[in-house]
N, C-alpha and C positions, 0 to 999 in steps of 0.2 A: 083493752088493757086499761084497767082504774088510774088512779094518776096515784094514789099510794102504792103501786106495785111496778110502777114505770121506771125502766132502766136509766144507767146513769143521772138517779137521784142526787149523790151527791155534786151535779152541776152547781155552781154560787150563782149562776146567772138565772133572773128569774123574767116571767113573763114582764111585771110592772117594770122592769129595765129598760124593756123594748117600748119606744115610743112612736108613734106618727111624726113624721115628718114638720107637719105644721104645731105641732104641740111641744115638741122641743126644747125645756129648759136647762139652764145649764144643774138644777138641781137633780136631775132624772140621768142617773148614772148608776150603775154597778158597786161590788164593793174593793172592786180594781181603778174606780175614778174614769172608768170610760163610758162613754155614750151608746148605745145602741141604735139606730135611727130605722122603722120599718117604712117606707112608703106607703102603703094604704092596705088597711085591714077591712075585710068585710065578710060577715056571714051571708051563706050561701044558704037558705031554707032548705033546697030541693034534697041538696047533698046531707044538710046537716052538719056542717064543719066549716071553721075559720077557713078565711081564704086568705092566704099572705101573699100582695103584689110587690113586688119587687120591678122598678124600673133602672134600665142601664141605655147610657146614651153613644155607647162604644158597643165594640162587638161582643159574643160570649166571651168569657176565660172560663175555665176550671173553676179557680174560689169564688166567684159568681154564684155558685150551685152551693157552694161550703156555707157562704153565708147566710144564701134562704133559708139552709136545713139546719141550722145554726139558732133561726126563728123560729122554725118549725117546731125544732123541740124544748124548746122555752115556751109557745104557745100551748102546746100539748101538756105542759107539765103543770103549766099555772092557771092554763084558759079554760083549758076545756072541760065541760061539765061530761057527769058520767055517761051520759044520752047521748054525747053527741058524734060521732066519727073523727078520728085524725084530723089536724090539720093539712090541709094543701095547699102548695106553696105555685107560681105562676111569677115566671122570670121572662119580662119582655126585652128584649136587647135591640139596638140597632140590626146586628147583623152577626149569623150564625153558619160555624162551620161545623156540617150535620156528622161531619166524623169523630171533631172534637167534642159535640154534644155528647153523641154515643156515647164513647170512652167514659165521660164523664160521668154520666146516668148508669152506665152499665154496676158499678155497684153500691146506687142509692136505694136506700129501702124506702125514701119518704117519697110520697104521693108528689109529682112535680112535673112540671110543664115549662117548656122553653121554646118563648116566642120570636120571630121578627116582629119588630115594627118598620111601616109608611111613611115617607117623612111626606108624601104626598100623595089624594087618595086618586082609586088606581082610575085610569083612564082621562088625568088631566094631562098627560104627555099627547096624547093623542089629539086634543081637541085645541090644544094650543097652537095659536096660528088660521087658525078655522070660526070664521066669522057665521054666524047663523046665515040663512038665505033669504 
């Protein structure tokens, strides 16, 4: 789908809205005076589409999911050139309960993925305490 025949066009919120985290002015706002902040944007060649990361330092919620497809299609509408596939979006959280995820996912149409993260990587519980020989 072209980006001139993309549904709910008349969204006011545009791609340039959405900023990276570390780029963040207080001039880079909507036409509502609010911020938009995405953590880290990156294209993916293989895929051929924006990748929007989203980091959460708690567990999933629901509006978690609202907000990445929230970017998604502000990306899609303002980003993406005609060549390239959807945006997909990539929510890593602390910690995820796989039935709220479901629920949650069950009637998103946008390409998305929800992560755990480590707060430590795996196999130093084990070795802690354990002097080499």
């Amino acid at each position: 789908m072209d980006q001139a025949t993309h549904r709910n066009s008349n969204c006011p919120v545009r791609a340039e809205h959405i900023q990276l985290a570390q780029s963040v002015t207080a001039g880079d706002t909507d036409a509502s005076g609010r911020d938009f902040v995405l953590d880290l944007l990156i294209f993916h060649r293989r895929l051929n589409a924006l990748v929007a990361i989203e980091f959460e330092v708690d567990r999933f919620e629901p509006e978690h999911l609202g907000k990445l497809n929230f970017y998604l299609e502000a990306l899609d509408r303002d980003s993406r050139k005609a060549h390239e596939n959807s945006a997909i979006g990539l929510l890593i959280c602390a910690s995820k309960d796989e039935e709220v995820v479901e629920c949650a996912m069950s009637r998103s149409l946008s390409p998305a993925l929800i992560a755990q993260y480590q707060t430590e990587p795996v196999g130093v519980q084990d070795s802690i305490g354990k002097a080499p020989k």
